[in-house]
N, C-alpha and C positions, 0 to 999 in steps of 0.2 A: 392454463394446463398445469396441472400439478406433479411432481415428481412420480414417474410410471413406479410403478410394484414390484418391476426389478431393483432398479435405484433405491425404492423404501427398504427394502429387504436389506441390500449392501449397505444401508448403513448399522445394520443389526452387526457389526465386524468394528462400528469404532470404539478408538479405548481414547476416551475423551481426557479425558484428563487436559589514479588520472596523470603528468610529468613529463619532460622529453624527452624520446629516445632516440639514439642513434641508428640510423638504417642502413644495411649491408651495403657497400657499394651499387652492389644489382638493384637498387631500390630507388637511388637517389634519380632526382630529374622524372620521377613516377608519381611523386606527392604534391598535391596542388598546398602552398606552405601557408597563404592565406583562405580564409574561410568565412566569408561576410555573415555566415547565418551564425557564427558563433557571440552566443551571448556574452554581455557585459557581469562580468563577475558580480557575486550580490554587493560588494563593498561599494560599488560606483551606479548610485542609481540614474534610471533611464529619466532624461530632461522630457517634462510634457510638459504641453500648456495647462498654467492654472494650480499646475502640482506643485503644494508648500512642504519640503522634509522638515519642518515643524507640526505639518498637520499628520498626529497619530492614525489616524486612518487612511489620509492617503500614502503615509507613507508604508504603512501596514498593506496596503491592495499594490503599491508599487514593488515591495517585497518580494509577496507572492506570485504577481506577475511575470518574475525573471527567475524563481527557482525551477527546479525539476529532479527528480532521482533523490538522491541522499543528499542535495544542495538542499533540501528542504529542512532539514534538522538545520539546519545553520540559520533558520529563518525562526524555526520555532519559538526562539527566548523573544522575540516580537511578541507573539502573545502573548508568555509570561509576564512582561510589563506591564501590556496593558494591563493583567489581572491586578498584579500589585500595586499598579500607583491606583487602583478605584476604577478606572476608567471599562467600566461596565458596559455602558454605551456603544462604545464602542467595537467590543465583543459580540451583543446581540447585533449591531447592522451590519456587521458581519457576515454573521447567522443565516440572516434573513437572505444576504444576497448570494453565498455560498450553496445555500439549500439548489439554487439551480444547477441542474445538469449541464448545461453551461458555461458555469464556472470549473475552470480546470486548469491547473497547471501546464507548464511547457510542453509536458511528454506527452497530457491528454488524462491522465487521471486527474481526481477530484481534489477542487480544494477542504471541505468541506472535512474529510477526517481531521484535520491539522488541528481544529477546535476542541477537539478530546483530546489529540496525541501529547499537546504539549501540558497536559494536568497528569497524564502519562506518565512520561520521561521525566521531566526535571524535577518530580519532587522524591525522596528519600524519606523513607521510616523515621529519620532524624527531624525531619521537617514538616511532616503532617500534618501537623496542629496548626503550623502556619498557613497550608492548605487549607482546612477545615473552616480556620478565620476568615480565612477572604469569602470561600462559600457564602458561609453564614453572610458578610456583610453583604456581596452580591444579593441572594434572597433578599434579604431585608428592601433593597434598592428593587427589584426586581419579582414583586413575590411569583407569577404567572409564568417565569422565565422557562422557556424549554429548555436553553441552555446550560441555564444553574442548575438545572434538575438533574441536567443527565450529566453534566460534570461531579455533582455530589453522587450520582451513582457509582461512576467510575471512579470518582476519589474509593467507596467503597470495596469495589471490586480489587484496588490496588491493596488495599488494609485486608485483604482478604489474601491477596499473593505476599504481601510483606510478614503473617502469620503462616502460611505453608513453608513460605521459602519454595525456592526452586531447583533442590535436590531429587533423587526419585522418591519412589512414595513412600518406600520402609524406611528411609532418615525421616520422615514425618511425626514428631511427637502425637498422641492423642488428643492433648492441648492444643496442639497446632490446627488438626484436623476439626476441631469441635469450633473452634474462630473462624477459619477455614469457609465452614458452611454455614456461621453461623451472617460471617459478613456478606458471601453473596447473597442468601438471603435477604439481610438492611438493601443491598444495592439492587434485587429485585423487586422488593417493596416498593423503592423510591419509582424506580420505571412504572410500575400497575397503580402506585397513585397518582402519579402526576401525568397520565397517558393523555385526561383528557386536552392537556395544552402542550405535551411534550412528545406525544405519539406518532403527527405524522410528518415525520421524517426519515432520513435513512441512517441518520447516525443513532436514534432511538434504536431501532431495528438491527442495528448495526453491536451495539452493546448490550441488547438480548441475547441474542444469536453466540456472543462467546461465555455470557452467561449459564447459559445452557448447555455449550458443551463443557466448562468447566462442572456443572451441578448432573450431567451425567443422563440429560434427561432420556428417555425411552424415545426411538429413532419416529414414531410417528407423530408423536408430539414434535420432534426438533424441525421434521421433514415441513409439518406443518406449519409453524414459525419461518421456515426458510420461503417456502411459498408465498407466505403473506408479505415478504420485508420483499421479495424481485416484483410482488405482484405493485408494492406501492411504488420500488421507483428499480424499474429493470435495468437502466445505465450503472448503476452503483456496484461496481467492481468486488468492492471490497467481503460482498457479501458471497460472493464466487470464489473470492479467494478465500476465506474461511473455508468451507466445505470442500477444496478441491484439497488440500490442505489435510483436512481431518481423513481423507479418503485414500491416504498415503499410508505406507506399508507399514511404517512405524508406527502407526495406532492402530491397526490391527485392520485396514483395508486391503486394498491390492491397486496395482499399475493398472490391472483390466478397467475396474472401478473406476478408478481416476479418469481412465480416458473415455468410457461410456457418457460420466459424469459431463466432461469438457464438451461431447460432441451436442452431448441434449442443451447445456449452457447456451450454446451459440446461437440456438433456435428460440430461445428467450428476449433476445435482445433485437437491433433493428437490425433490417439487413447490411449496410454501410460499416457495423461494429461487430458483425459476426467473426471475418478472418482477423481481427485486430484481439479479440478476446478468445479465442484458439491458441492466437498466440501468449500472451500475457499472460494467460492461465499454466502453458506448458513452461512459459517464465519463468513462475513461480515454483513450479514442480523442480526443474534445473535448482534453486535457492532452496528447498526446505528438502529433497528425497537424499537422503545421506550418501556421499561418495559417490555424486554420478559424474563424473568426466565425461559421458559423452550419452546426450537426453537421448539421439537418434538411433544408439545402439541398445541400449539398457531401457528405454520407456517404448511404448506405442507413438511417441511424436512422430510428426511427417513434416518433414523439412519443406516438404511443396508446401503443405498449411500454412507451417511457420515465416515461410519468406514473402510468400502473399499477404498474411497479416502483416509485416513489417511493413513491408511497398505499402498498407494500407495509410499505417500509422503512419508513416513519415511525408506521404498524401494528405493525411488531415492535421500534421503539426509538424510542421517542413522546419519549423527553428528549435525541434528540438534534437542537441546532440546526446543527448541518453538515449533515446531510440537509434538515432543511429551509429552511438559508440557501442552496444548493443545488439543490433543487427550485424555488426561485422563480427561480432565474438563470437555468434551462432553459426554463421557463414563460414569460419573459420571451422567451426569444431564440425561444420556437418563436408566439409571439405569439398567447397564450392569455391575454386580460385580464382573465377571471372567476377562473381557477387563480392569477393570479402574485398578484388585490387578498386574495384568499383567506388565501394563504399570508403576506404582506406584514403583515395584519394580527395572525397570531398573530408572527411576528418582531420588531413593535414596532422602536423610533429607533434601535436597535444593532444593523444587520447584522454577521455574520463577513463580512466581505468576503474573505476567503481562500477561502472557499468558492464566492464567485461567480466566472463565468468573466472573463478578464480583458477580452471584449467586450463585456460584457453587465453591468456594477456597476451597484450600488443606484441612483446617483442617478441613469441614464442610463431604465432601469426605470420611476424613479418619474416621470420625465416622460412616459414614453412612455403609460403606463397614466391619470395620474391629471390631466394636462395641460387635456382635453374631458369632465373626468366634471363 
């Protein structure tokens, strides 16, 4: 089912372009101080049978296996490595086992973006060319590779934001703007030629889709695009969060949009992952809708939706504490004091505070709740 005729029209409106704390008296002897489900820091990998931290790939899947949230940037220069020392190989069987739904981190999102993000982040306008080399050598090693391809399109896409810059649009030289387009372009080219062995996947689809809204395309062509990337693989988050995303006020959407947008989302996906992506979607909205201190007052979110997704999420990934350092930030700001001592006390003295929203931290939380108990 493709985006209804309302939704096609609303998009005619986008302009694309953690620590310990100390707890109030009232609090103490309320905090369970151990927490078995709290994972092992990335620095001290998890002992299995068979697993060599000599061996780059296992240690590369053991990595991955114990991240979650913004722990995952701390993982990323793993793959950088691997790029740099050659070890290609190792990159594509990655690939391959990534591609499954799946595969997913602690929280329950995807591993599978991490294989763009780190060609991403860690290279600089100053370093490119060092990018470009390894490319090149990759291909060479690789000529059929989906991987290399869509890294070389994203290396472009990056040389395309490293000539705009990311001021607003009148700091933008004419020069800047003519590279601009001339680079998404090269990095659209590479995706339509190399479709036939790089196309079906979600990270292909995944780097069209911002493609196109940085190149501004006309909402039935984009709508169309978005359709075809949930029609190939409907789990892939990331393709929701784009769109929920661009449907925000500040490109020239609205909150109605946004949550029309989330309710039809949900019915795309299985029913098991409907109230878990309700939620995450309104996640996201809380992280990019500017100055919201409180989603429940200021958006359409519905805190019943949202704490049902959470119950969902932390149902189908019970070891991860970013959902539920998380779940209690939201509990907090939607001022459910039963939910947030609940949660609080399986978290114990160590919140992730990365997880919490930045209105809403531990120790603001622990007064609010534990202050008159």
């Amino acid at each position: 089912m493709n985006l209804n005729r309302s939704l096609l029209l609303a998009l005619l409106v986008l302009c694309f372009a953690e620590a310990a704390i100390a707890l109030p008296p009232e609090a103490q002897g309320k905090v369970t101080t151990s927490d078995p489900s709290k994972p092992l820091p990335p620095s001290a990998p998890v002992s299995e049978e068979g697993f060599n931290p000599f061996d780059s790939l296992a240690s590369t899947k053991n990595t991955f296996n114990q991240v979650e949230g913004s722990m995952v940037q701390m993982a990323i220069p793993s793959l950088l490595s691997l790029a740099e020392r050659g070890e290609f190989h190792i990159l594509e069987e990655l690939f391959k086992e990534w591609k499954s739904p799946s595969q997913r981190l602690l929280d329950g999102r995807r591993k599978l973006p991490a294989l763009l993000n780190w060609s991403q982040q860690v290279y600089t306008p100053r370093t490119r060319s060092d990018q470009y080399q390894m490319i090149q050598k990759w291909k060479a090693a690789y000529p059929k590779s989906a991987l290399a391809a869509l890294t070389e399109a994203s290396y472009w896409h990056q040389r395309a934001w490293d000539a705009r810059g990311y001021g607003y649009a009148d700091t933008v030289s004419k020069e800047g703007w003519k590279l601009f387009r001339d680079r998404l372009a090269q990095a659209e080219k590479i995706l339509k030629d190399t479709r036939a062995y790089s196309g079906n996947n979600a990270l292909w689809y995944d780097l069209y889709l911002t493609l196109a809204r940085d190149q501004e395309w006309a909402p039935d062509k984009l709508s169309a695009l978005f359709n075809e990337a949930i029609g190939n693989d409907p789990a892939y988050l990331d393709h929701y969060f784009g769109m929920t995303v661009q449907l925000l006020p500040k490109w020239g959407g609205s909150l109605e949009l946004v949550d029309k947008f989330i309710s039809w989302s949900t019915e795309r996906v299985e029913p098991m992952d409907r109230q878990s992506l309700y939620t995450r979607l309104y996640w996201a909205v809380s992280q990019h809708h500017p100055n919201t201190s409180n989603l429940f007052e200021e958006t359409p979110a519905s805190w019943k939706k949202m704490k049902a997704g959470f119950d969902n999420l932390l149902t189908q990934y019970p070891k991860s504490r970013w959902n539920l350092n998380a779940y209690a930030s939201f509990a907090c700001m939607a001022g459910d004091r039963e939910t947030f001592i609940t949660l609080w006390n399986k978290i114990g003295k160590q919140p992730n505070r990365d997880a919490w929203h930045y209105a809403w931290p531990p120790e603001l939380c622990v007064r609010r709740f534990f202050e008159k108990s």
